[in-house]
N, C-alpha and C positions, 0 to 999 in steps of 0.2 A: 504493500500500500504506500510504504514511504516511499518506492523508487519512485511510481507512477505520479505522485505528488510533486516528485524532483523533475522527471520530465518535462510535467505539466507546466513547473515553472522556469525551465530552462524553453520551453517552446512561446511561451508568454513575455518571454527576458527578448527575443528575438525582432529586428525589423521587418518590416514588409517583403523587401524583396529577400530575405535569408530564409521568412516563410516558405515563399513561394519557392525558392531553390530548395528547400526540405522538402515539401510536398512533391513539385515534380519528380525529385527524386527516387521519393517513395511510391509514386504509381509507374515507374519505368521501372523500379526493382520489380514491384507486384506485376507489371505484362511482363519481365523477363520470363519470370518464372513460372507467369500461367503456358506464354508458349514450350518454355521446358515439360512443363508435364502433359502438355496436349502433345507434345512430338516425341514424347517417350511412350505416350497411350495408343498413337499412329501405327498403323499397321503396314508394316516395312516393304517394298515390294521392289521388283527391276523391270523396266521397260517387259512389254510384250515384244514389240518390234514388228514388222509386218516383213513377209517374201512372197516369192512367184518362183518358184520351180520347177514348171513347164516349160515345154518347148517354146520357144519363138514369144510375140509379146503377150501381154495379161489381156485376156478378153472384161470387157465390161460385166457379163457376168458367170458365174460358176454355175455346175449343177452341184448342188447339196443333197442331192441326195443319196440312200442308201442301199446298196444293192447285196442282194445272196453275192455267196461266189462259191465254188468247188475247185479242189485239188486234181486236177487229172492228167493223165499220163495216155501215150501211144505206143503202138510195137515199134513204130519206126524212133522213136525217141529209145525206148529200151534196146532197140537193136545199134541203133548208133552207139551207145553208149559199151554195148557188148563190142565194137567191134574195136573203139579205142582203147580197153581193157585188155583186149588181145596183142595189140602192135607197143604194149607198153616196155620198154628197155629201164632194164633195172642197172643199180652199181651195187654191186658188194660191198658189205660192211668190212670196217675192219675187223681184224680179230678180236675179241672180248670187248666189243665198243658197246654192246647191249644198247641204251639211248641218249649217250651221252653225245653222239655226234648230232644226233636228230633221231625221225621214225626209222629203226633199223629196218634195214630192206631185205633182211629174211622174214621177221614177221610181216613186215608191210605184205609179203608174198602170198602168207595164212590169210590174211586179212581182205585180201585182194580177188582169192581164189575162194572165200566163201562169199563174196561180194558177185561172181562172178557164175556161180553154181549154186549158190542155195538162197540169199538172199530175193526177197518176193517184192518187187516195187509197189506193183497191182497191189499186194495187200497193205504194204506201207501208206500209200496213197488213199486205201478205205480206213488206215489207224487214224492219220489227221482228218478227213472228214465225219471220223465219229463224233465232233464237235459243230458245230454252228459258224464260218467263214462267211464276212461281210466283205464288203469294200465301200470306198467314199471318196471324194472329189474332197481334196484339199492342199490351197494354195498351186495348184497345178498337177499338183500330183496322186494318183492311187491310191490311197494308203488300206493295207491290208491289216484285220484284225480280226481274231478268233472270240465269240461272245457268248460266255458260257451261261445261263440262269439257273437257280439253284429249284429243288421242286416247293411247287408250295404247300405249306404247312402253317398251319395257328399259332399264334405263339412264339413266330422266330419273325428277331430283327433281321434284313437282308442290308446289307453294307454297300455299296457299288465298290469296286478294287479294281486297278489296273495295275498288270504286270509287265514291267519291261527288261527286256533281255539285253543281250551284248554283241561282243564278236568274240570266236567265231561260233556264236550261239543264234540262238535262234526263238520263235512264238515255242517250238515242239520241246524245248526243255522242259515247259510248264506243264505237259499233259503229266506228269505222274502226280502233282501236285495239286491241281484244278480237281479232281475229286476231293479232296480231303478237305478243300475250302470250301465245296458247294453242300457238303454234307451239315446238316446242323451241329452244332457247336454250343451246346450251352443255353441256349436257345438263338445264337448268333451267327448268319450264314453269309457270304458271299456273293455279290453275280462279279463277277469274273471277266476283263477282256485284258486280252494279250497282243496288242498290235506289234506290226511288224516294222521296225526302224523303215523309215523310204530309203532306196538302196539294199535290202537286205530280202532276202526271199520275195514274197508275193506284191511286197509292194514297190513302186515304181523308183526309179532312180533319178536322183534331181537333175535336170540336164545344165542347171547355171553352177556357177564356182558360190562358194561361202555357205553350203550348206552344214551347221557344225549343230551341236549339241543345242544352245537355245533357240532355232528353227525348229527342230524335230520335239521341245515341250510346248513351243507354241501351237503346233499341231496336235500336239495330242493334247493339248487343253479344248483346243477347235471341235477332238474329236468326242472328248467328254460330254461338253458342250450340245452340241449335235445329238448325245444319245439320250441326253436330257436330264445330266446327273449337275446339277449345281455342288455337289459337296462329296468328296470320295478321298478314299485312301490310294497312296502309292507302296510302291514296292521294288525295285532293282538292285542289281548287281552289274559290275562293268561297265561300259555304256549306258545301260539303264541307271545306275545309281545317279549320274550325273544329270542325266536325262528329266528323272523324277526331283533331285536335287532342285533344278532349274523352274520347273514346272512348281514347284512348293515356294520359289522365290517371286517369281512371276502371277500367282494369284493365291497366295498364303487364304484366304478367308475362304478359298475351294479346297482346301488339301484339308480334311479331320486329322490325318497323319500321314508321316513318312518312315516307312520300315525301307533296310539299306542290310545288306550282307558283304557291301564294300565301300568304305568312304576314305577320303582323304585327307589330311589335316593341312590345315594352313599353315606355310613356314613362318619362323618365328623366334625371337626370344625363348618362350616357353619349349620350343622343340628342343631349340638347341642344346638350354639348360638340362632338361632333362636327361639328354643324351649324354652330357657330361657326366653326372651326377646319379645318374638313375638305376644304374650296375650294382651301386654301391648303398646308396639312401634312398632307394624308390619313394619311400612314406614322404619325405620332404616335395618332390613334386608330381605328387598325388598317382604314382602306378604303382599295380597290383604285383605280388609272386610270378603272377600269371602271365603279367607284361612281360616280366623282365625276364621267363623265361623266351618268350616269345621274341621277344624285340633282341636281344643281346644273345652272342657277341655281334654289335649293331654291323660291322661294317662285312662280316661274313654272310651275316641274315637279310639284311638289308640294303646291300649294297652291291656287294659281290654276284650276289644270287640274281640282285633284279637284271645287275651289266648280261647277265648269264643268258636271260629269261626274255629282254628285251630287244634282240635284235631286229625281232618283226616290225616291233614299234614305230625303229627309226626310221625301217623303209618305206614302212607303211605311213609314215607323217612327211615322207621329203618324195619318193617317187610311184606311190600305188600303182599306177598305168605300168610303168616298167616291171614291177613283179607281182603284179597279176595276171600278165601274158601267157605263163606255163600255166597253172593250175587253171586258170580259164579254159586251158584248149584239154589237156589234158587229167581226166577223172580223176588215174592214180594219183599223180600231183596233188591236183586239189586234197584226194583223202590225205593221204601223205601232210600236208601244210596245217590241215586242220586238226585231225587224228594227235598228233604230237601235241597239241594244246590241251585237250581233254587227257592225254596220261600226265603230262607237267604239272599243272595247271592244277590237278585233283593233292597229287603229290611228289613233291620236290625228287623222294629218294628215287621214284618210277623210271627216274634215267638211267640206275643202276640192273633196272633187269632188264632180260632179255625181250620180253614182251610190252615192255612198258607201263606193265600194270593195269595197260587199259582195259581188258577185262573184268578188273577185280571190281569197280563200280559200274560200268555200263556193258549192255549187252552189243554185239556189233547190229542187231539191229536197229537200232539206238541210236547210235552212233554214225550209220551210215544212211540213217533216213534223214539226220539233221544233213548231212554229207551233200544227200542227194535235193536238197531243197535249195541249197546253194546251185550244185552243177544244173538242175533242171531250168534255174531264173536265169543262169548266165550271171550272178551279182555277187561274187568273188570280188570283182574291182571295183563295183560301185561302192560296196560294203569296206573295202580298205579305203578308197579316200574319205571315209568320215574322219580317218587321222590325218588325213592332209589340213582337212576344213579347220577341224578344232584347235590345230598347231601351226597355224599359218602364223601367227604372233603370237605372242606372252601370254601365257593362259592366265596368268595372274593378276595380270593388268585388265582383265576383260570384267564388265559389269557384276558379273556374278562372284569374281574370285573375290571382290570388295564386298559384297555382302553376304551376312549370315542370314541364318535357314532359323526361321521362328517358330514355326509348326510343332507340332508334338512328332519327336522322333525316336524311333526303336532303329538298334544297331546289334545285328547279329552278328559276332568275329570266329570264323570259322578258323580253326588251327592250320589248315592249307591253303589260306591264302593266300599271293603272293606278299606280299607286305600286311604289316600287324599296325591297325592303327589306334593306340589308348584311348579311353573316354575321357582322357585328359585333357589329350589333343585333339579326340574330337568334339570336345565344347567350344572350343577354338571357331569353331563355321558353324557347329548345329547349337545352340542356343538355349534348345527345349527338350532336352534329353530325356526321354521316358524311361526306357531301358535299357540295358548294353548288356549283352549275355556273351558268356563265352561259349560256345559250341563244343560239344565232346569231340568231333572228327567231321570232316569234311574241310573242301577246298573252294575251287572259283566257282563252281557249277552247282552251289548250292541245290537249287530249284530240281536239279538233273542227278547230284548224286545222293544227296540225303532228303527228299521232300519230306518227310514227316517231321522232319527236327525246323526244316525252316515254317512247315505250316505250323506249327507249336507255336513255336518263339513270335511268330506272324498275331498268332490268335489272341496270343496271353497281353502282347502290347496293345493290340486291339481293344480287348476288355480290360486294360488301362486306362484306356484314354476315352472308350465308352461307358466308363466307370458301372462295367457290368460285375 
């Protein structure tokens, strides 16, 4: 009471205009601060951006609308394919190189030769349209997606989910998975669409340059949009994480959430530190046993392995057209280029056997349907320059690398990853951290080698954030 007394008579003690300079003062302090908490309350977002990746110039107007589509196949496409199977010229491996050179081209041989004699396209081509295949006119282009609905029942929430895949993956990773999300869950169900990147299997290839990573969320918000879902959940790995990442930054109040089974962390002080330090004092910047089993020794795990693992990368982000020439023309190729990602990819040590492991999580028919979805589009090189588009400059520097991911996010870290990213580091970009689990086993191919652990971890962030 006495301060407010002393104020009073320190504001009374005052002339006119020391008044008026105190006042105005105090109403510019008060609007600083109501705009600080109106732009803290503001809902973060990054340009949409508009394109046209059709042929030739943008017509005045599009068709929107939505069309069935089916998978199919000819004897003259099967027999072509038989007959460049045949004239294919192998190299011999070295001696005991098992897959450390690449796909050893003795198994490639097993692999080639049940590809060749037992393998059934025909019924490959009836497994993908045991699902529901649309298409739709967007920005110029095709865009192909798989559109599952769950059956209906009383009593169950249906969720909308879009799943986006990678390279060199595909929509057909997700069929082992799409059942397990369309079944009820608690009384909490799914509908399901899996579109296809544009360039990548059925849907069309951009024909103009800068097609990168926020093109393909703005389309697939277009396509959300279009199906009539104002509010839905995302989900990806590889490609897809970035994808849907983008897509959550670009219309944050449409995303309920974002589940990720690969993310990246922002470089940084805090990485750096940790790396220093985190061998030794993990607790001090905030990683688990688990990390640090993962993460260290950093420059063997980390560094060495990705120089190891990454060569595709660079070709595929500086000349796509120039190697994607062979595996274009030629099947084996192609299996061969792809094949070696799925035994890598699931597990580091896989380069040490002779088979590559690739059996041990996938079947070859599996394996070679995703295979043949590729060779059937011809989109082997459409599908490699999405690393040209996305690394034509500083990916850092680009709208999105500056802003963080608000949404409520689930973060699955499978132990065969290629890189281990902490929930340390990943608060660093995602904001809203729901969950972070560590996975018992699996790699890149979440969706394809372990579907029930990621429909789990998928379900349980779900009914987090549906506070079911």
């Amino acid at each position: 009471m006495q301060r407010l007394e002393f104020l009073k008579a320190a504001f009374c003690g005052l002339d006119g205009i020391q008044k008026q300079l105190l006042i105005g003062s105090a109403v510019a302090a008060g609007g600083i601060l109501m705009h600080a908490v109106y732009k803290r309350g503001e809902v973060k977002s990054i340009p949409l951006g508009e394109g046209w990746w059709g042929a030739g110039k943008k017509p005045l107007t599009e068709d929107d609308h939505i069309y069935s589509f089916k998978v199919q196949t000819s004897e003259e496409e099967i027999e072509d394919l038989h007959e460049r199977i045949d004239r294919t010229r192998y190299t011999d491996p070295l001696e005991d190189s098992c897959f450390q050179y690449g796909f050893n081209s003795t198994y490639l041989k097993t692999v080639v030769s049940y590809w060749r004699q037992t393998f059934d396209w025909k019924k490959q081509v009836g497994v993908l349209n045991q699902y529901p295949h649309f298409k739709t006119k967007i920005e110029g282009l095709d865009v192909h997606y798989v559109h599952v609905r769950p059956a209906h029942r009383a009593n169950q929430k249906v969720l909308p989910l879009m799943l986006v895949h990678g390279w060199p993956g595909s929509f057909y990773e997700f069929y082992k998975i799409l059942p397990l999300l369309t079944e009820n869950q608690d009384g909490l169900v799914f509908e399901v669409i899996c579109p296809s990147i544009p360039g990548y299997g059925y849907s069309d290839a951009p024909h103009k340059q800068g097609f990168d990573s926020l093109a393909a969320a703005r389309i697939f918000l277009t396509l959300m949009e279009r199906l009539g879902f104002s509010q839905f959940y995302l989900q990806g790995g590889d490609w897809g994480s970035l994808i849907t990442t983008n897509m959550a930054q670009m219309k944050p109040l449409c995303v309920k959430g974002l589940h990720l089974n690969m993310c990246m962390a922002r470089r940084g002080f805090k990485v750096m530190f940790s790396l220093m330090i985190g061998q030794y004092l993990p607790f001090l910047v905030g990683l688990s046993r688990e990390d640090v089993r993962r993460l260290f020794p950093f420059f063997e795990k980390n560094v060495w392995n990705i120089l190891r693992e990454t060569g595709y990368f660079h070709i595929q982000a500086t000349k796509p057209d120039t190697a994607g020439c062979g595996p274009n023309d030629s099947p084996v190729g192609l299996a061969a280029y792809i094949l070696e990602k799925f035994s890598t990819w699931t597990e580091l040590s896989n380069t040490d056997l002779v088979d590559g492991g690739l059996e041990r999580k996938f079947s070859l028919d599996d394996v070679l349907t995703n295979v043949m979805i590729y060779w059937t589009t011809g989109s082997i090189v459409s599908s490699m320059r999405f690393y040209k588009e996305n690394f034509k400059s500083n990916l850092d520097k680009r709208v999105d690398a500056k802003m963080g991911v608000f949404v409520p996010t689930g973060l699955a870290a499978f132990p065969g990853e290629l890189m281990h990213c902490p929930r340390s580091w990943a608060q660093t970009k995602y904001r809203n951290i729901y969950s972070y689990t560590f996975m018992p086993r699996g790699g890149h191919f979440a969706a394809f080698e372990e579907p029930q652990l990621l429909a789990n971890d998928l379900v349980q962030f779900v009914k987090n954030v549906e506070k079911v």
